[in-house]
MIDOSE-1310 file (N, C-alpha, C; in nm, 2 decimals, decimal comma, always signed):
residues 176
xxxx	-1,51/+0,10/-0,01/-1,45/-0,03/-0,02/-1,55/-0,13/-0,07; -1,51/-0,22/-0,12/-1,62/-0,30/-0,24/-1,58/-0,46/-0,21; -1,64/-0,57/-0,17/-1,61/-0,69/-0,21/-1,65/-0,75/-0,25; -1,61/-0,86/-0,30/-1,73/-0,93/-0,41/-1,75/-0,88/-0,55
xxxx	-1,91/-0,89/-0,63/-1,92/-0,85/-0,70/-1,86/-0,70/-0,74; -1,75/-0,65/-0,81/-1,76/-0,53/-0,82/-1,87/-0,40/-0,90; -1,86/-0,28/-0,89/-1,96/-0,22/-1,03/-1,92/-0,29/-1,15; -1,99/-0,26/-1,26/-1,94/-0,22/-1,40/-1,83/-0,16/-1,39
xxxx	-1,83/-0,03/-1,33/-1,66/+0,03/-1,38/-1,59/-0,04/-1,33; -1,57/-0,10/-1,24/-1,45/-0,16/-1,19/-1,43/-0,25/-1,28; -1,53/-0,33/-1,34/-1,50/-0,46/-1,44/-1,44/-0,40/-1,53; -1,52/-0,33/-1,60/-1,46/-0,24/-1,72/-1,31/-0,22/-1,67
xxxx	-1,31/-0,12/-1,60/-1,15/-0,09/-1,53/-1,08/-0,23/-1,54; -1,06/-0,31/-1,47/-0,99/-0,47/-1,46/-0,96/-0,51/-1,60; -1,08/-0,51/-1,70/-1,02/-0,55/-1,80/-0,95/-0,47/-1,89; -0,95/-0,31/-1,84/-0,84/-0,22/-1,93/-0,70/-0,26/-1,87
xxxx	-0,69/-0,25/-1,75/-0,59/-0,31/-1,68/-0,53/-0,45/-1,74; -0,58/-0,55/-1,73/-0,57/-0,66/-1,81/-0,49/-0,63/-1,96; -0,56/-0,57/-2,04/-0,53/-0,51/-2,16/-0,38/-0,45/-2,20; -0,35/-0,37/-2,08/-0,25/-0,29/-2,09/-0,15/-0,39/-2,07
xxxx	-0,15/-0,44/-1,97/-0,01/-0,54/-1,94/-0,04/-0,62/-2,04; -0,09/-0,66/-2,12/-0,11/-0,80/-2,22/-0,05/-0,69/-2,33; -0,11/-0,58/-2,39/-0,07/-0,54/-2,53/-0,01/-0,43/-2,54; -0,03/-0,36/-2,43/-0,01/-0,22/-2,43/+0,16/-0,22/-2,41
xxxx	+0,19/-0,12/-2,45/+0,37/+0,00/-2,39/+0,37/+0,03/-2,26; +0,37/-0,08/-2,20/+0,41/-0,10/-2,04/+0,55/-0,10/-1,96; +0,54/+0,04/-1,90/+0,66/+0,04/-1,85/+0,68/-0,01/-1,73; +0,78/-0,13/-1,74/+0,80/-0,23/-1,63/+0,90/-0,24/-1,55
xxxx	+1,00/-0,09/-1,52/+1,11/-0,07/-1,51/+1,16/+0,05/-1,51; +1,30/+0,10/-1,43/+1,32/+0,22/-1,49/+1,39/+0,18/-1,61; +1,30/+0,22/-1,73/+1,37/+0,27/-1,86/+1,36/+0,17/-1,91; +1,29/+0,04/-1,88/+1,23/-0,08/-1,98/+1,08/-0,05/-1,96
xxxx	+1,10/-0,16/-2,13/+0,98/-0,13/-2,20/+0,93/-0,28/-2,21; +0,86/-0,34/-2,21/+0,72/-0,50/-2,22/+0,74/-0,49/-2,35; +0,75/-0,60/-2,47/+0,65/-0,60/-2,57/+0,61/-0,71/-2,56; +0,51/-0,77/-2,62/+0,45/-0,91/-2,65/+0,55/-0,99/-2,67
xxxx	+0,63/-0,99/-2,69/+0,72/-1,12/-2,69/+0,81/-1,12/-2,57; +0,78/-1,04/-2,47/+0,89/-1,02/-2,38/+0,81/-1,08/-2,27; +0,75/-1,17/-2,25/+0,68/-1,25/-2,14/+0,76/-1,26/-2,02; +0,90/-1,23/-1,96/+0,97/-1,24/-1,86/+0,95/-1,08/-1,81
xxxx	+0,90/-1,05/-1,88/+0,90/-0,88/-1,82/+0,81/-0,85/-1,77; +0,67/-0,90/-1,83/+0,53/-0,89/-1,76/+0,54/-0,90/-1,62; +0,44/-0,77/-1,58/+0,45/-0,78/-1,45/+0,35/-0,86/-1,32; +0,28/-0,98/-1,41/+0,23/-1,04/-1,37/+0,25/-1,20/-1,47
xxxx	+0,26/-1,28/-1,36/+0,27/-1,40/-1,42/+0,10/-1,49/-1,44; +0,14/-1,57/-1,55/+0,03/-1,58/-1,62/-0,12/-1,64/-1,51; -0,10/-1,71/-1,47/-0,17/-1,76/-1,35/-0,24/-1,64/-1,30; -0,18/-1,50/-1,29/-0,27/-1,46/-1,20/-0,32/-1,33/-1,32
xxxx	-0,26/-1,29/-1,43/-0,28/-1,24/-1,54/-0,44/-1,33/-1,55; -0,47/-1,44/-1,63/-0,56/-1,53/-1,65/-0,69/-1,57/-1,57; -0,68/-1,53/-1,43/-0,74/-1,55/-1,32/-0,91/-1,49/-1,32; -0,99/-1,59/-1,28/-1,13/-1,54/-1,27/-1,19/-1,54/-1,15
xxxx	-1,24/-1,46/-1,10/-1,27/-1,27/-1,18/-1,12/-1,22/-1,11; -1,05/-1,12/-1,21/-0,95/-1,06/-1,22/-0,92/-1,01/-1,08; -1,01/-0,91/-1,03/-1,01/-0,88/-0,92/-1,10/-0,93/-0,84; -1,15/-0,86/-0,70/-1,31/-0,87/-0,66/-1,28/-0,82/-0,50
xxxx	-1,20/-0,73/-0,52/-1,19/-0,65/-0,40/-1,14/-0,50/-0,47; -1,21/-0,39/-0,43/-1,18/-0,27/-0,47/-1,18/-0,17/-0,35; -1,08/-0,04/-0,39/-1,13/+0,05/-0,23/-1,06/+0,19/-0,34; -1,16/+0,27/-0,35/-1,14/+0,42/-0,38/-1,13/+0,45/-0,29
xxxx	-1,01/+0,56/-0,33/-0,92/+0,69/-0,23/-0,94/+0,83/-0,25; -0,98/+0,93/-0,21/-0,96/+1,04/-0,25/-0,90/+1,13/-0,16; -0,80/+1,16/-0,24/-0,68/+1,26/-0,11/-0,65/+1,40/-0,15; -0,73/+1,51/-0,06/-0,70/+1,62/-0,04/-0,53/+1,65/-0,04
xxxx	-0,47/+1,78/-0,13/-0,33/+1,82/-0,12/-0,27/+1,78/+0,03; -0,14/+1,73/+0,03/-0,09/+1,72/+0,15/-0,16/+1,62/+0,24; -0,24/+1,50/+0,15/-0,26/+1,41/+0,19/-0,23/+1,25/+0,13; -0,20/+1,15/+0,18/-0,12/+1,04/+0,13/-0,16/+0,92/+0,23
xxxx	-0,05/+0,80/+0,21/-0,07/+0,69/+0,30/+0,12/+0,65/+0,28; +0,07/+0,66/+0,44/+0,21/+0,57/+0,48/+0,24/+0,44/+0,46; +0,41/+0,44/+0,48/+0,47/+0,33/+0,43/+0,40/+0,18/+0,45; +0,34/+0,10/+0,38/+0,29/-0,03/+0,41/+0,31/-0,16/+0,28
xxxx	+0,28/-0,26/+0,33/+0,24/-0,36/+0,21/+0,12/-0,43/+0,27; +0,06/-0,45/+0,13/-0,06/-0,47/+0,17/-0,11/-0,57/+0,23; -0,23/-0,58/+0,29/-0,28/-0,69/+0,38/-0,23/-0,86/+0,34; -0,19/-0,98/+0,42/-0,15/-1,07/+0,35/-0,35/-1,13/+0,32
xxxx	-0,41/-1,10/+0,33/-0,55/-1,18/+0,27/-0,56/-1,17/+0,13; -0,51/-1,07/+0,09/-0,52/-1,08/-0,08/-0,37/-1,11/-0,15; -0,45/-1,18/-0,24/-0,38/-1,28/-0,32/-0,24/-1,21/-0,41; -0,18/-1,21/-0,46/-0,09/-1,16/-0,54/-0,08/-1,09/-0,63
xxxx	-0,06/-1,00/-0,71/-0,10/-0,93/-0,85/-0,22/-0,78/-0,76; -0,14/-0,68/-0,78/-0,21/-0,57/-0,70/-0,20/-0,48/-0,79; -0,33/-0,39/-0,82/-0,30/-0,26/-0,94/-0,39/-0,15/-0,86; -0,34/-0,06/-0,89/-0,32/+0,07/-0,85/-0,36/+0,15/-0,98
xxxx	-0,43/+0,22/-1,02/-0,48/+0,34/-1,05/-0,50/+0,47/-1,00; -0,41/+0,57/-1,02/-0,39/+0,72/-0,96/-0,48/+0,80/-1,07; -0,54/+0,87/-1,02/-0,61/+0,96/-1,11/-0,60/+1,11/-1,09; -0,65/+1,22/-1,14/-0,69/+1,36/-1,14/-0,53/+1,41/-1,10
xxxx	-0,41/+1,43/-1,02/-0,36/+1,48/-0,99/-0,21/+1,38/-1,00; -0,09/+1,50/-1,02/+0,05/+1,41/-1,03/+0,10/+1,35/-0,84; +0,18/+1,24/-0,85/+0,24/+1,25/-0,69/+0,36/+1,17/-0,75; +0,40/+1,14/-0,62/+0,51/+1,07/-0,60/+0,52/+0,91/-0,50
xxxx	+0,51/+0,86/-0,56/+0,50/+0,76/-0,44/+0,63/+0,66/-0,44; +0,65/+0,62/-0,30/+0,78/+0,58/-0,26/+0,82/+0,45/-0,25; +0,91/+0,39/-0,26/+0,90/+0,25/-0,27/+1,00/+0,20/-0,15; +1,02/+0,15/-0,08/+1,15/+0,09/+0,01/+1,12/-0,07/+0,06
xxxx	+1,23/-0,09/+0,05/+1,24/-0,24/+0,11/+1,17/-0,29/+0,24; +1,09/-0,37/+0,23/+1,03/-0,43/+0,39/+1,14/-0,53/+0,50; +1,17/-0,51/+0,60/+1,20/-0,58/+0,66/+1,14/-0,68/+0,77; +1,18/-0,79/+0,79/+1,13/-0,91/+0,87/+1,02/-0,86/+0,96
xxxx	+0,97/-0,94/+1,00/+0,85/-0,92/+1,09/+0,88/-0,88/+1,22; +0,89/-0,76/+1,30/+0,92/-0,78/+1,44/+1,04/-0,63/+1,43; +1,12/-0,58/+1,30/+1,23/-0,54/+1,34/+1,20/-0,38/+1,34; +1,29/-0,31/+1,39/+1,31/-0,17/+1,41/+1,17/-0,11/+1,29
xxxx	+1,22/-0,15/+1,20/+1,16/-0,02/+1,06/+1,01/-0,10/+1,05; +1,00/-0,20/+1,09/+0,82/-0,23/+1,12/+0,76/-0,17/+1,17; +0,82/-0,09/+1,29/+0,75/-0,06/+1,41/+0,76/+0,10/+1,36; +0,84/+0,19/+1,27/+0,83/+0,29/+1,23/+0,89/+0,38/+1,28
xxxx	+0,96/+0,32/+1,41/+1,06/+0,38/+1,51/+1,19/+0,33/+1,47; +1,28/+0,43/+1,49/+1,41/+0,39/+1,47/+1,48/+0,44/+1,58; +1,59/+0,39/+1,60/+1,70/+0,39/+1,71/+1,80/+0,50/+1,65; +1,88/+0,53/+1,78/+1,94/+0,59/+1,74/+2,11/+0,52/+1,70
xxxx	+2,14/+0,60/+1,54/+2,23/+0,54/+1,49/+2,17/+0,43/+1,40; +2,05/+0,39/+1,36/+1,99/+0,35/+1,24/+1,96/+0,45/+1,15; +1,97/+0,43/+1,04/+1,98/+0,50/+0,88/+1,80/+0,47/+0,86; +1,80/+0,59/+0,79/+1,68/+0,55/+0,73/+1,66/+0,44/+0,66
xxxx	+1,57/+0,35/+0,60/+1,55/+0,31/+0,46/+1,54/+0,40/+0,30; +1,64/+0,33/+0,20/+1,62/+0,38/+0,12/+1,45/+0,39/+0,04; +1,47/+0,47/-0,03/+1,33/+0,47/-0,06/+1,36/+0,54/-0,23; +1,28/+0,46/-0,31/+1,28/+0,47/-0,48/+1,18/+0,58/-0,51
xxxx	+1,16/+0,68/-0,56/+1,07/+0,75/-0,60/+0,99/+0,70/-0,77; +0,87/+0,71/-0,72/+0,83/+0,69/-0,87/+0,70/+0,78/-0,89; +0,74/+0,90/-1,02/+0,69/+0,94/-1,04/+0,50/+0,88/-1,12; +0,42/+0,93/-1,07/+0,28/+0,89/-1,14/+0,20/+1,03/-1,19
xxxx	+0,18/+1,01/-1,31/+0,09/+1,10/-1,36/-0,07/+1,07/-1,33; -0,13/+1,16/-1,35/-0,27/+1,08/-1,37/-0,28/+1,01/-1,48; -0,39/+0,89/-1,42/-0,37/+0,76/-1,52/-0,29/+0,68/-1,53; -0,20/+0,70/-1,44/-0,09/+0,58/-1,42/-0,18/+0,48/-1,39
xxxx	-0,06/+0,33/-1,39/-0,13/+0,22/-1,35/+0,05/+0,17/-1,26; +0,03/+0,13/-1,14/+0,12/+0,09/-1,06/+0,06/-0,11/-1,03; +0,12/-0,21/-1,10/+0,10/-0,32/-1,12/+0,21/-0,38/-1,00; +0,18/-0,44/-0,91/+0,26/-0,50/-0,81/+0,24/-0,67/-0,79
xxxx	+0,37/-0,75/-0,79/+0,37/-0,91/-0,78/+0,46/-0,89/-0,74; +0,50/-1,03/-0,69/+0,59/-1,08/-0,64/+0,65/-1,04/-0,55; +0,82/-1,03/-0,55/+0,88/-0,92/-0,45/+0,84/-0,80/-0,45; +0,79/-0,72/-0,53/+0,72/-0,61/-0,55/+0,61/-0,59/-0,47
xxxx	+0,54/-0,67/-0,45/+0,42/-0,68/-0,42/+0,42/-0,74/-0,24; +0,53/-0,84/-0,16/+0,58/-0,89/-0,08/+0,66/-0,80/+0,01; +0,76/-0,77/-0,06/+0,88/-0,74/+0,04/+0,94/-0,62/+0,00; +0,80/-0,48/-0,05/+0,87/-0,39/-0,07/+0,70/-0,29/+0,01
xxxx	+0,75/-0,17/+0,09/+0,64/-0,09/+0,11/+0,62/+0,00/-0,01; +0,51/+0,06/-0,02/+0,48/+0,18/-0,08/+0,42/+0,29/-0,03; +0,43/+0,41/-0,06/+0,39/+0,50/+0,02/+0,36/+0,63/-0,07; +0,23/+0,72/-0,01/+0,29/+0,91/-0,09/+0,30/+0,98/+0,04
xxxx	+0,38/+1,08/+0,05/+0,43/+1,15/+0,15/+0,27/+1,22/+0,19; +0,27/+1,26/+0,31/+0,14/+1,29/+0,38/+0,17/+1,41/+0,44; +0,28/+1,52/+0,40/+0,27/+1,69/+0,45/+0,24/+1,73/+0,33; +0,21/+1,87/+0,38/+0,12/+1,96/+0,23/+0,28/+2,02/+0,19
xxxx	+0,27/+2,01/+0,06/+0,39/+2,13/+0,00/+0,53/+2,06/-0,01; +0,53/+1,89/-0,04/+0,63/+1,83/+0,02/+0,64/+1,76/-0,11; +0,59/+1,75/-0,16/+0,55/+1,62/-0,33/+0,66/+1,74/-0,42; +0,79/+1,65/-0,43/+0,89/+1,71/-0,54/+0,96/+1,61/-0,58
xxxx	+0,97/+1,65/-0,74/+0,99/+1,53/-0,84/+1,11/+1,63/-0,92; +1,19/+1,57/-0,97/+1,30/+1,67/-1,06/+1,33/+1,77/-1,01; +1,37/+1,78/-0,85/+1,43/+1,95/-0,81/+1,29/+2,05/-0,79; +1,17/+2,01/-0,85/+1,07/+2,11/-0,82/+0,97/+2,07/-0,77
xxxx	+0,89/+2,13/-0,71/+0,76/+2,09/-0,60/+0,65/+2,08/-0,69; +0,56/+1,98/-0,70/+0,48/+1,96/-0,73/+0,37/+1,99/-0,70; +0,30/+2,09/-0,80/+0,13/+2,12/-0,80/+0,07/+2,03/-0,72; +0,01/+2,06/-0,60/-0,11/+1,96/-0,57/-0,20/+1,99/-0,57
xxxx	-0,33/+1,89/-0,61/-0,45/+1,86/-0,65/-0,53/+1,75/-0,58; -0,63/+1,78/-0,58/-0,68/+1,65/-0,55/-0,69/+1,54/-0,60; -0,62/+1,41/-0,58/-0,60/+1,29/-0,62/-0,73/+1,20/-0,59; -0,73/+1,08/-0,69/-0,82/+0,97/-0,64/-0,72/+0,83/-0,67
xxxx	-0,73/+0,78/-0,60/-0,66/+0,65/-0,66/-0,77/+0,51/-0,64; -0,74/+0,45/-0,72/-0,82/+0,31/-0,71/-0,74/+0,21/-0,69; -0,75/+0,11/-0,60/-0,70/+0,01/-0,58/-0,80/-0,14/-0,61; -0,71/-0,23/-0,72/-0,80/-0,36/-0,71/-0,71/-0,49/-0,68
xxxx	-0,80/-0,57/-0,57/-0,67/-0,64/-0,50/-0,82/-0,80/-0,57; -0,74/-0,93/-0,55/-0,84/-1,03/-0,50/-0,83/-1,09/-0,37; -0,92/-1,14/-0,32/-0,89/-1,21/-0,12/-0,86/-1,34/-0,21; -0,80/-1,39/-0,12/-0,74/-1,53/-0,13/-0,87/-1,61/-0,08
xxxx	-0,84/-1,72/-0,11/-0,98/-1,83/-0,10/-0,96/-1,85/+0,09; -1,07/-1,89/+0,08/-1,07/-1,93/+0,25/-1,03/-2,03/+0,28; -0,94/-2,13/+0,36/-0,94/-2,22/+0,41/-1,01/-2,36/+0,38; -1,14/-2,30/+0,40/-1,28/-2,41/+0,45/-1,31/-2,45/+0,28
């Protein structure tokens, strides 16, 4: 975990990241596509697109097969606009709606005669880039399943490998 100044690669990293949502064939959607003129689609609004330094909080992951992180969103100290970098191996990570502070599916326990939450699958290759704002970023958890042998995308179980993922967040300004 990294704050502050980050390495080189991370800079480097940030401004490929940067790059990609600005020019790149950014898939922003199931089955939509960003171009440069489509500024409502971008998954970051300009304010935080533009922001100096990009990031300045980083935390590599490296997850043995049949390893993951449960359902959460992320800490409120960092600021808005979250990217995600999965590397070396394919997963699945899950998306479901957050509810209010205090209720049943916070606590991770459910009653009986509550329904699960639904939950979105989204497949990531290595080298994905998973870009989170707003409600995305607020009021939705993300998650990759955490048993071995359990990662299945299209009817079939997915090879696991060892994964790394990079996460670059910014802390919000202090108070003072």
């Amino acid at each position: 975990m990294r704050f502050g100044d980050l390495p080189s690669w991370a800079i480097e990293l940030s401004t490929l990241i940067r790059e990609a949502i600005c020019l790149g064939d950014v898939n922003v959607g199931v089955g939509s596509k960003m171009t440069n003129e489509d500024e409502d689609a971008c998954p970051l609004p300009s304010d935080l697109l533009w922001r100096e330094p990009f990031f300045d909080q980083m935390i590599a992951n490296r997850y043995n097969p049949g390893e993951g992180i449960c359902a959460h969103v992320d800490l409120m100290r960092f600021d808005d606009g979250i990217a995600i970098v999965s590397l070396e191996s394919a997963c699945v990570m899950h998306f479901s709606q957050a509810e209010p502070t205090g209720t049943v599916l916070d606590t991770g326990h459910l009653k009986k005669g509550d329904r699960e939450p639904t939950k979105i699958p989204v497949y990531l290759n290595p080298g994905s880039l998973v870009v989170m704002s707003g409600d995305a970023r607020y009021l939705w958890k993300h998650e990759i399943n955490r048993k071995p042998g359990v990662q299945q995308w299209d009817c079939r179980e997915l090879e696991q490998h060892r994964r790394t993922s990079v996460t670059l967040r910014k802390l919000l300004a202090s108070p003072s």
